[in-house]
VOGU-3710 file (C-alpha; in Angstrom, 3 decimals, decimal comma):
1> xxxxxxxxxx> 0,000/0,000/0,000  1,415/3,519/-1,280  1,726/6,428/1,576  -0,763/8,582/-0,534  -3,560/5,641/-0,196  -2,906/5,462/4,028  -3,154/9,385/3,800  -6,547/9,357/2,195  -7,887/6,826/3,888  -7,026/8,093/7,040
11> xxxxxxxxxx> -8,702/11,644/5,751  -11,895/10,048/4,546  -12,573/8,393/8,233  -11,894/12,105/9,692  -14,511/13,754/6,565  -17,825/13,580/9,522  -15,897/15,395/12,453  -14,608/17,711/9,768  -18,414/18,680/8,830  -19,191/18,561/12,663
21> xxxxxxxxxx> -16,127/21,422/13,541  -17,160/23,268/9,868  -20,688/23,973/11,985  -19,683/24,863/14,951  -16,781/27,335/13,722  -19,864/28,846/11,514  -21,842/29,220/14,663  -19,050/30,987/16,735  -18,294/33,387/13,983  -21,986/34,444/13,914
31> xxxxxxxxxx> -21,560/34,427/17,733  -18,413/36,413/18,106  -20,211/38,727/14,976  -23,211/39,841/17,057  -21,392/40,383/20,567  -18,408/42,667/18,537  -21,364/44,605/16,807  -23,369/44,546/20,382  -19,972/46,406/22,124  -19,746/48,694/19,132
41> xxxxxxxxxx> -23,433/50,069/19,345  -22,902/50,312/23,115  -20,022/52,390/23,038  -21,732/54,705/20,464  -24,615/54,808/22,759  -22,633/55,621/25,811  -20,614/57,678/23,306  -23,606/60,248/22,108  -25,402/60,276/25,130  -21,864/62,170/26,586
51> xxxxxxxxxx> -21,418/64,409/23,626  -24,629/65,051/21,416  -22,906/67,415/19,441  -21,043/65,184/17,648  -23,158/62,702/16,848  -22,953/62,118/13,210  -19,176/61,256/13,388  -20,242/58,793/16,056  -23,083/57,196/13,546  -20,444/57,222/10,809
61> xxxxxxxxxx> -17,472/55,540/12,329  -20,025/52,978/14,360  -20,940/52,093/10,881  -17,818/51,113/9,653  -16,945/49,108/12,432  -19,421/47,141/12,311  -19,345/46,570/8,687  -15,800/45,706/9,141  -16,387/43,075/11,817  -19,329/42,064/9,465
71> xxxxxxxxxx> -16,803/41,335/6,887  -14,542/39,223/9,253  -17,767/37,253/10,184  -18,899/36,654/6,687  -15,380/35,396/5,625  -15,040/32,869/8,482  -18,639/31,256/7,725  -17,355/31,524/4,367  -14,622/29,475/4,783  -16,483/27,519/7,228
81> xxxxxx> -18,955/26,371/4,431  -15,894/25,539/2,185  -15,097/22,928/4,423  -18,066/21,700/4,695  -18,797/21,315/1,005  -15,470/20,468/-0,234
//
């Protein structure tokens, strides 16, 4: 038996706990995604209700945090699906 044949058979008997971790990673990202975007509205919250007067930059730069953690989210349950499928 060739070392490339051990390799995928070894592989193949790992494929269901592969699916298994692919699922929960997804799940933490989504997780992790809505407790960074919870802190970020907080502090914009706690932020505007100290200074009013400069709320829109508040509004703005909450935005792209959030969209930016958004974006780190989506990748990971990307790449989380990728293993799943693949």
């Amino acid at each position: 038996m060739s070392t490339l044949s051990i390799l995928l058979q070894v592989a193949s008997d790992f494929t269901p706990y592969a699916k298994m971790g692919a699922g929960i990673g997804s799940g933490l990202a989504a997780i992790g995604a809505g407790i960074g975007i919870g802190n970020i509205g907080r502090g914009a919250l706690e932020s505007i209700a100290r200074q009013p007067e400069v709320t829109g930059d508040i509004r703005s730069n909450m935005i792209v945090a959030a969209a930016l953690v958004e974006g780190a989210a989506f990748f990971a349950i990307v790449v989380c699906l990728l293993i799943l499928f693949i």
